[in-house]
N, C-alpha and C positions, 0 to 999 in steps of 0.2 A: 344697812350694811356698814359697820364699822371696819375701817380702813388702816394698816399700820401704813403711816407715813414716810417707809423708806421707797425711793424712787424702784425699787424692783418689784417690789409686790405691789403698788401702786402703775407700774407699767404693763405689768402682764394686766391687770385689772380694764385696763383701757384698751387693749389690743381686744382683749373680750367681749367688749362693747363691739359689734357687726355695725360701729356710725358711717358707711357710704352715704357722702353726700344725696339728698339733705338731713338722712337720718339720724337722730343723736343718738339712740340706742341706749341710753342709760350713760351716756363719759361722763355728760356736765353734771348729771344728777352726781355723781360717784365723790368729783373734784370739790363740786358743793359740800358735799357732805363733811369730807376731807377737812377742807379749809375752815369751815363752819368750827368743827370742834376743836381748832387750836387758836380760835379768836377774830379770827375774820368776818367782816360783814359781808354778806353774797346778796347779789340780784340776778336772777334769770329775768333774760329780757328775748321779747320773740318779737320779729321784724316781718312786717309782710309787705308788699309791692306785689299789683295786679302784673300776671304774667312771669311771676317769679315764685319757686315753693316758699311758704315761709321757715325762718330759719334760728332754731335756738341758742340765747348766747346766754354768756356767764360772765359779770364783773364783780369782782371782790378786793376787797383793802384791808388793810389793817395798819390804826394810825390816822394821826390827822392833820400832823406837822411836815411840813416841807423840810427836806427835800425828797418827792416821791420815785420810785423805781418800777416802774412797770415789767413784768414780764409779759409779752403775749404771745398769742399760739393761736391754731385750731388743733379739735380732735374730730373733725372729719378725714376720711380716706377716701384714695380712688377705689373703684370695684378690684376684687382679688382677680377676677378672669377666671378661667378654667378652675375650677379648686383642686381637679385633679393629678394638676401638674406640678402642686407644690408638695414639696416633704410632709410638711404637715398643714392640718387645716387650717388656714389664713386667719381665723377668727379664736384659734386654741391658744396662742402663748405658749408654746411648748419651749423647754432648755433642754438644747442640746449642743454639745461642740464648745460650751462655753458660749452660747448664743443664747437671744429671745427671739423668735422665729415668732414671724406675722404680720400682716398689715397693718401700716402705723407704726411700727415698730423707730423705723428711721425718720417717716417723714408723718406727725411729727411727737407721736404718744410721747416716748421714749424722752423729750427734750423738757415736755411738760412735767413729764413726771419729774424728774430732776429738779425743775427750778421750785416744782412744791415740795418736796423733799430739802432741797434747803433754804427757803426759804421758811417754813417750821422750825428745821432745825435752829436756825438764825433767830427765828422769836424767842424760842425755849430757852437759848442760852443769853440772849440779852434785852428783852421784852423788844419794845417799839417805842421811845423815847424820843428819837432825835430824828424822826423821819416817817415812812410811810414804804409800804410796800404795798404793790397794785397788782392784779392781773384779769388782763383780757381776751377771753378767750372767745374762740366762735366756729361754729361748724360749717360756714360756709365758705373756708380759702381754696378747698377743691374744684370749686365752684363756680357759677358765674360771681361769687363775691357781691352780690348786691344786698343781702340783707345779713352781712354779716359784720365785720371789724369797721367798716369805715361808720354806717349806723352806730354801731356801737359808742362809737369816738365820740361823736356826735349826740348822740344822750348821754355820755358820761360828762361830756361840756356842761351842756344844761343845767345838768343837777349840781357845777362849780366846782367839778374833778381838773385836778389841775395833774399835770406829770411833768417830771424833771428831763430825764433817760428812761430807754428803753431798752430791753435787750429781749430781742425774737430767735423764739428757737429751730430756725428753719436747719435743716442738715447741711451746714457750709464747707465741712471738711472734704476734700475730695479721696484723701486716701488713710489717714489717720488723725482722731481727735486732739488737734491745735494746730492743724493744719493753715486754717485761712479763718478769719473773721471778712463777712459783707459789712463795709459804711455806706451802699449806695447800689444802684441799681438801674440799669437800662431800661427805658422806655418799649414800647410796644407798640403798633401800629399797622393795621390788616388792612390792603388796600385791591378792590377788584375793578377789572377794567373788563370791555366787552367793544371788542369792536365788530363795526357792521360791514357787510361786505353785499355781492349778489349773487347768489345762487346760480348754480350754472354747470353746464356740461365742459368737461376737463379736454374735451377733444375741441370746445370752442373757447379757448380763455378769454379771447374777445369780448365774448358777450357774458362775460362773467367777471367780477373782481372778491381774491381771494381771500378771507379776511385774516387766515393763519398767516399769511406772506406780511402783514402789514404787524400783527400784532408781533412776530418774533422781531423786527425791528424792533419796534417799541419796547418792547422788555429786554432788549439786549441796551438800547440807551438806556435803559433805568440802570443798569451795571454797568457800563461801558468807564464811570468815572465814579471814584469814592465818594460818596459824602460827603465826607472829612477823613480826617487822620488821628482823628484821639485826641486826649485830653491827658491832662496830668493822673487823672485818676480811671478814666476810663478807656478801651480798646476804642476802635471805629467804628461808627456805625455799620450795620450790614442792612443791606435785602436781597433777601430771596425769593424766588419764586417757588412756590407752593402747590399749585394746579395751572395747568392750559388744559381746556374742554373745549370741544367741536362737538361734541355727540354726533358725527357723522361716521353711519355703518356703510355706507357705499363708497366705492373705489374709484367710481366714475363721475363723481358730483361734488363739485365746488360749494362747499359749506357758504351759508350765507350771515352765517356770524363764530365768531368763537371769543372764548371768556377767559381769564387768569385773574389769581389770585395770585396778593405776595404778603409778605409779611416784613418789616423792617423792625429791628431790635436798635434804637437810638440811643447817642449819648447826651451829655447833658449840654451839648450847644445846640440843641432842636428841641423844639416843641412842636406837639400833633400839627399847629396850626402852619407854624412855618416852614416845614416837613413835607401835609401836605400842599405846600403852595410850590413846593422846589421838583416836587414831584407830577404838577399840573404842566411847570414850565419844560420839563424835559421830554414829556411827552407829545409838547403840545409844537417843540421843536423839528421831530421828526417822523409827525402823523402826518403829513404830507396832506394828501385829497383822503386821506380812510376818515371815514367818523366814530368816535367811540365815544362810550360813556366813563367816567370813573367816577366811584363812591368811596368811601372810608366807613369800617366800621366803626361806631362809637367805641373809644377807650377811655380809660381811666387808670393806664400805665405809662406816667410823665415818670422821667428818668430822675435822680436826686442825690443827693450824694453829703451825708453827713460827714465834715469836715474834718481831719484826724487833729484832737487837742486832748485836752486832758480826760474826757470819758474812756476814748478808743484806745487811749495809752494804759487807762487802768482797768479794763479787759483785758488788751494785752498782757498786760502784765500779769491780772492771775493766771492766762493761760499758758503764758510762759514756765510759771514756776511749778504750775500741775504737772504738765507735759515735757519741760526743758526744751521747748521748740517756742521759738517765734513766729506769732504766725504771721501770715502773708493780711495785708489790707485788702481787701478787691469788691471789685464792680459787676466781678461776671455772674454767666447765669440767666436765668427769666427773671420773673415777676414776683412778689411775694407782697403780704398784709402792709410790709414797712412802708409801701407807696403810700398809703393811707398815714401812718401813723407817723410820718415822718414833718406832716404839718402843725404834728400836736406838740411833738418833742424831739431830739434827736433820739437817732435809733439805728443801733449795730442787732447783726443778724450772727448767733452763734450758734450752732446744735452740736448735731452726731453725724457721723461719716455717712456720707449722701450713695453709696455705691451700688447700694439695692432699693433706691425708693422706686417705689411705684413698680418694681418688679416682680415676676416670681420669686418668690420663698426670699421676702425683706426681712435681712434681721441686723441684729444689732447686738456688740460685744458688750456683753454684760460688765466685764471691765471698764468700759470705754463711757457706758452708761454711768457707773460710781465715778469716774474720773469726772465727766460734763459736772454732776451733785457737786462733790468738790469744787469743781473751777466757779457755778454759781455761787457756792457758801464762801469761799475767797471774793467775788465782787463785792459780794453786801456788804464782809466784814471790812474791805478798804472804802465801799462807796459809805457810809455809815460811821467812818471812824471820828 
């Protein structure tokens, strides 16, 4: 299938693709294609790890001189849900309203498509001379992420792929395209506790110890005092609590254990390790006589924060002059690929307005789509000047 390279029929083209993680469904083959016929060299690469599906990726360049530009992405999505309950089929591309209606649309076909769209356009009008233009793509950021961009990074190392800047097209805008540009990104970290107690008749508490009674202490000290207070570039850390489980269906029996689950979103004056060691001590402050366990689950979302200098100024900058909006720096948010790629090179996170990702009937203004094209084809022509 031959492909025209403007970011709108190249986007509905990817919405088409049914790629729910870990399925590629034809994207990368498409994108390959694409970039293949206006000079770029492509490598699909497939990643596997026992316990994990394996998961198809795509790196492509064109160019061999420094300074490189990465664009990365996935074109994985989350499942549509009900497909009944959207206007149109989640997998059609249909335009209407002055929309492209479907999953992926926002988060994150619609961004990809763009940065290939000028990115083409960008060779066509002044070959590849003074630089290098890169993109890495993968299908598995919906995902548990383990056989997808960070592998990737990691054999593009190998083979002596070097990158300058990055710009990821996650959906940063919250309400209209030049809203916010991400330089960085909070941490992440799932921590379960399970305290034990003894079983027992509620008409004799004596002979019973509660273990709900111990554990809502314990989790009200985990909040009881901030973590901190922010940073110059980022809010405070939070945790939340996420589940308390007893599984207890009797009315008259003193549970003999219960469990919670929290999640803490960190900034960048914590790391997992020292995080969880703050969170060993505050519980270990107010468990009195109860016994519990706590675990952490493995992460691999450390907080990071690309510096604002001259890269993040000359984003800003074409986005300013697309849009006539300055947009905001920020930190907020979850997780994204840039954890990964931010030890390879710096890396700002820019898309399309985030308002319907992952929602029923995602779509995205067809204007706002030619607008991102534009603000891409403004970086290269100043990052390349």
């Amino acid at each position: 299938m031959t492909l025209s390279p403007d970011a709108l029929t190249l986007c509905r083209a990817l919405i088409q693709c049914p790629s729910v993680t870990p399925a590629d469904a034809g994207a990368l083959g498409l994108i390959e294609e694409t970039l293949a016929q206006s000079g770029f060299s492509t490598s699909r690469v497939i990643f596997s790890e026992s316990g994990w599906p394996d998961i198809d990726n795509l790196y492509a360049r064109i160019g061999s001189q420094a300074p490189c530009l990465v664009f990365a992405g996935h074109t994985d999505v989350v499942p549509p849900g009900d497909a009944s309950k959207w206007r149109f089929n989640p997998f059609s591309a249909e335009i209407a309203d002055g929309m492209i209606w479907g999953r992926g649309a926002s988060d994150m076909k619609g961004a990809v498509a763009a940065a290939i769209a000028a990115s083409i356009a960008f060779v066509k009008a002044n070959g590849m001379k003074n630089g290098s233009i890169a993109f890495l793509l993968t299908g598995d950021e919906e995902g548990p992420a383990v056989n997808g961009t960070a592998k990737l990074l990691d054999w593009a190392k190998a083979r002596g792929e070097h990158f300058d800047h990055c710009v990821l097209g996650e959906p940063t805008n919250p309400d209209a395209i030049g809203d916010m540009i991400k330089i960085g990104r909070r941490g992440s970290l799932t921590g379960r506790l399970t305290v034990h107690g003894r079983q027992g008749h509620v008409g004799y508490p004596h002979l019973a110890d509660n273990p709900v009674h111990h554990i809502v202490r314990m989790l009200g000290a985990l909040r009881a005092a901030p973590l901190d207070a922010g940073t110059a570039h980022f809010d405070a850390s939070n945790l939340e609590v996420t589940t308390i489980d007893v599984g207890n269906s009797a009315t008259n029996v003193v549970p003999g254990e219960a469990k919670a689950t929290f999640n803490i979103r960190f900034n960048d004056l914590w790391t997992p390790a020292n995080l969880e060691a703050e969170i060993r001590q505050r519980l270990s402050k107010v468990a009195g006589e109860a016994r519990f366990d706590l675990t952490f689950d493995p992460t691999n979302a450390v907080a990071f924060l690309t510096e604002p200098g001259d890269f993040t100024q000359l984003v800003a900058a074409a986005v300013e002059v697309e849009t006539g909006r300055r947009p905001t720096l920020s930190t907020s948010g979850g997780t994204s690929d840039a954890r990964f790629i931010k030890s390879y090179c710096p890396v700002v996170e820019f898309g399309l307005v985030g308002k319907t990702m992952h929602a029923v009937d995602e779509r995205i203004s067809i204007g706002e789509l030619e607008t991102l094209t534009a603000i891409y084809r403004r970086i290269l022509d100043a990052y390349f000047a």
